[in-house]
C-alpha positions in Angstrom: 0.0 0.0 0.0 1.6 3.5 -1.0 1.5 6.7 1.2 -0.9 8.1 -0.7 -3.5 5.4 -0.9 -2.8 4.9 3.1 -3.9 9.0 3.2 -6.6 8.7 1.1 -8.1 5.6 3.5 -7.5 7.9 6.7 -9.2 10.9 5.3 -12.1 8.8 4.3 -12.2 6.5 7.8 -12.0 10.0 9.4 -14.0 11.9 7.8 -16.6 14.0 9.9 -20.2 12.3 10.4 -23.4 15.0 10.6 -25.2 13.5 13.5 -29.3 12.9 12.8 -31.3 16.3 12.8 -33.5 15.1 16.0 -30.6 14.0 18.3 -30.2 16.6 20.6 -34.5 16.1 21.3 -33.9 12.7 22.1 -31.0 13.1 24.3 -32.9 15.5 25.8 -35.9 13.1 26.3 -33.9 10.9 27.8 -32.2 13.1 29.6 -35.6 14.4 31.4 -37.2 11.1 31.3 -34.2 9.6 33.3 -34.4 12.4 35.9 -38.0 11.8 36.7 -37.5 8.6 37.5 -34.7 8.9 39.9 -37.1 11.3 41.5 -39.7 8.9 41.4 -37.8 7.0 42.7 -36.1 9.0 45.4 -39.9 10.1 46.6 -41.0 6.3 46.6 -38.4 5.1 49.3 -39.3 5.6 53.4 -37.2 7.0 55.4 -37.5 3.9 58.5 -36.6 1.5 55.9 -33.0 3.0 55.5 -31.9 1.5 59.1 -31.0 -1.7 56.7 -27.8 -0.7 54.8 -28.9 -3.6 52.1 -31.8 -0.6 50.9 -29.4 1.9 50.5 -28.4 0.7 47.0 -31.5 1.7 45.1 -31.9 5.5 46.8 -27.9 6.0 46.4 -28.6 4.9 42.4 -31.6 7.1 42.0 -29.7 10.1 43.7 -26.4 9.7 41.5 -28.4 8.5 38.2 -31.0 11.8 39.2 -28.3 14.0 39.4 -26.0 12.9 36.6 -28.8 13.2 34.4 -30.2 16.6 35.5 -26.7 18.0 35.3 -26.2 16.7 31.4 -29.6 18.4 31.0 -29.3 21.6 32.0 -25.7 21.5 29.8 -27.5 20.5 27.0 -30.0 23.3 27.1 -27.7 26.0 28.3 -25.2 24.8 25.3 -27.7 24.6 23.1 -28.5 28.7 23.5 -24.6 29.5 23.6 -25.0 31.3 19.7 -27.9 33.6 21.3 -25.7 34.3 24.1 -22.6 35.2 22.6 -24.4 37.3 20.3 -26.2 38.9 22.9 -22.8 39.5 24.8 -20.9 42.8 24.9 -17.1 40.9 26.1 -16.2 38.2 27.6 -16.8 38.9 30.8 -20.5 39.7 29.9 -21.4 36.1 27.7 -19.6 34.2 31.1 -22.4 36.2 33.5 -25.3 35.3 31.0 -24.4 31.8 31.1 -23.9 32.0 34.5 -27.4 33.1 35.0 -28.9 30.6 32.3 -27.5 27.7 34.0 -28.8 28.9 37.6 -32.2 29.7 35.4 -32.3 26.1 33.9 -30.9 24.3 37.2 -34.5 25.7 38.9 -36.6 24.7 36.3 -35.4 21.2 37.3 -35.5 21.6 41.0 -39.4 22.4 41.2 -40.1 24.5 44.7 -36.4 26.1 45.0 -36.2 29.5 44.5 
């Protein structure tokens, strides 16, 4: 195999792939489906039944899977708004305090109550 034809092969094997249109919605789905049911979850389990460190498994799951998930989602939707932010911005210092605000924004949106 020459150089060239070995260049050619690792262009096309690394060529950028478009992901599909609707991706970011269904990550985004998932994303908020997954957080409701840790809190399902969460809100399911009684408080007397944690004296037995065998039920700790499936609260400690739901708290880590609820908060991983909720902390991708409010990324995703902050990200997603980064154009309209930037072009919103005066400097630097303004675009980091409106994405400062639009994650505290979308991180109360999730936490229903907290204000």
């Amino acid at each position: 195999m020459s150089t060239t034809e070995f260049e050619e092969r690792l262009r096309a094997a690394l060529k950028p792939v478009e992901p599909p249109e609707d991706l970011a919605r269904r990550l985004e789905r998932t994303l908020v489906s997954l957080t409701e049911l840790a809190a399902d979850e969460l809100d399911a389990w009684e408080l007397s039944s944690m004296r037995d460190p065998r039920n700790w498994a499936r609260p400690a799951v739901a708290a880590v899977v609820g908060a991983g998930a909720g902390t991708a989602l409010v990324a995703l939707r902050v990200r997603s708004r980064h154009r309209k932010r930037k072009a919103q911005s005066i400097g630097v210092l303004d675009l980091a305090e409106r994405t400062v605000r639009d994650v505290a924004d979308e991180a109360r949106k999730l936490l229903p109550g907290r204000d």
